[in-house]
N, C-alpha and C positions, 0 to 999 in steps of 0.2 A: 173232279178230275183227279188220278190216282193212277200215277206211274208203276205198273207193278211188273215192270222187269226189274228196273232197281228195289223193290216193294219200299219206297216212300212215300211220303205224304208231297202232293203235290199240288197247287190251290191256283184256280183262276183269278182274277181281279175279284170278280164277285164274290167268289169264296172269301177270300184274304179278307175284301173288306168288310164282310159280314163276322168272321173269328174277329174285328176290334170293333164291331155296331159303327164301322163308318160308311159311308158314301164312296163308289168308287169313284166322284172327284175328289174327293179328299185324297185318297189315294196316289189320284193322279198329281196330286197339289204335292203331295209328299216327296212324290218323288221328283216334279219338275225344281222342290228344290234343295234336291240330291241326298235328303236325310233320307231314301230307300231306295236300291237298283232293282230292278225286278228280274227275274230269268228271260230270255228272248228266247220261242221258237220256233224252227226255218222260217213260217209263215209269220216274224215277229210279232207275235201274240205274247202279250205276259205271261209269267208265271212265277209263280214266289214256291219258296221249302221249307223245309221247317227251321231252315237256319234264319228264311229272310222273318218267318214269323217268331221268334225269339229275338229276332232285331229291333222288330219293330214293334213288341213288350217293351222293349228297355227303352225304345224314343218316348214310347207313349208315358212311361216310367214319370221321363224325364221332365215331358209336357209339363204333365198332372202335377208334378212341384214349381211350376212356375217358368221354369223355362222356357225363354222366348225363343221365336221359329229363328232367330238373326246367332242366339247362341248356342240353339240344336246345331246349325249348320255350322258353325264354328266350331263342334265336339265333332262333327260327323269329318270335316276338312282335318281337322290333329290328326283325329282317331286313322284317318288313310295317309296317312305321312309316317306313320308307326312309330315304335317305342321309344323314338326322340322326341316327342311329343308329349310323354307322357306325366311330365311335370304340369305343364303344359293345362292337359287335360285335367290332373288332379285340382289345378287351381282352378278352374271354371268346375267344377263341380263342388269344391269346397263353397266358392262363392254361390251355390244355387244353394247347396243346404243351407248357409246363413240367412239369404233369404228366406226359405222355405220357413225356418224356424220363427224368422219373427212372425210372418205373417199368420203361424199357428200361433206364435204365443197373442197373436192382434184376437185373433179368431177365438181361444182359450177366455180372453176377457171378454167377450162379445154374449160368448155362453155363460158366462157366469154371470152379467148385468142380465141377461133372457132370466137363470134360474131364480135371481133375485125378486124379478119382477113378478114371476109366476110364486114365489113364495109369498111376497107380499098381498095379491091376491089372494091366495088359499089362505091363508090366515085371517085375512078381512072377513071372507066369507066363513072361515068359521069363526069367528067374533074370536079371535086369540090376540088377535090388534088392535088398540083404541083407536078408533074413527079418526081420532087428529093426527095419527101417525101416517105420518108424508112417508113417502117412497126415500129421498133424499134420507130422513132420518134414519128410517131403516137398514137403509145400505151403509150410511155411517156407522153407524151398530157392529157393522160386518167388518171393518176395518179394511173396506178397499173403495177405490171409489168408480165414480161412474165414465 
């Protein structure tokens, strides 16, 4: 779909939810709650712009750090109350990156016990480890732990 008296970009449900690989109930789910308005027209039919698909990168943004649907709507309710809000807002979003940070730094140690493990192995297998050496030992070695 492609307005081209305005020469926009102009996208149907299916379009829109194919640009994020979702489902247009997800779509539909998004918006019944109100994290996206879609365009209506005559024959209300949806339709999204490329304002609503730069909207709805930044929810997805948001998603993908952990952000729950109860706080997306909560940034999405500020965010339409305007720039009194906007304390507001920085502090829900301060608090998602702290989140987001532990649960990389959780994540960070997760892959480092994985790289451990797998070094442990490579080593065995090429004989660079004696047989008695435990994993535990090993990793102590490393100076972190598991």
């Amino acid at each position: 779909m492609n307005n081209s008296s305005t020469n926009s970009n102009v996208y149907s449900i299916r379009d829109f939810a194919e640009l994020f690989k979702l489902t247009t109930a997800t779509v539909r789910y998004y918006e019944s709650m109100g994290l996206i308005k879609p365009q209506r027209q005559a024959n209300q039919r949806r339709y999204y712009t490329q304002h609503d698909v730069d909207w709805m990168r930044f929810v997805l943004h948001l998603k993908n750090t952990g952000m729950s649907m109860a706080q997306l709507q909560q940034y999405v309710l500020l965010r339409s109350q305007g720039d009194e809000t906007i304390a507001a807002r920085l502090d829900l979003l301060l608090q998602t990156r702290a989140a987001f940070l532990q649960q990389q730094a959780e994540l960070e140690q997760h892959v480092r016990v994985l790289n451990d493990k797998i070094d442990w192995y490579q080593q065995h297998q090429q004989g660079l480890l004696a047989a008695d050496v435990s994993f535990a030992d090993y990793v102590q070695g490393k100076n972190h732990h598991l």
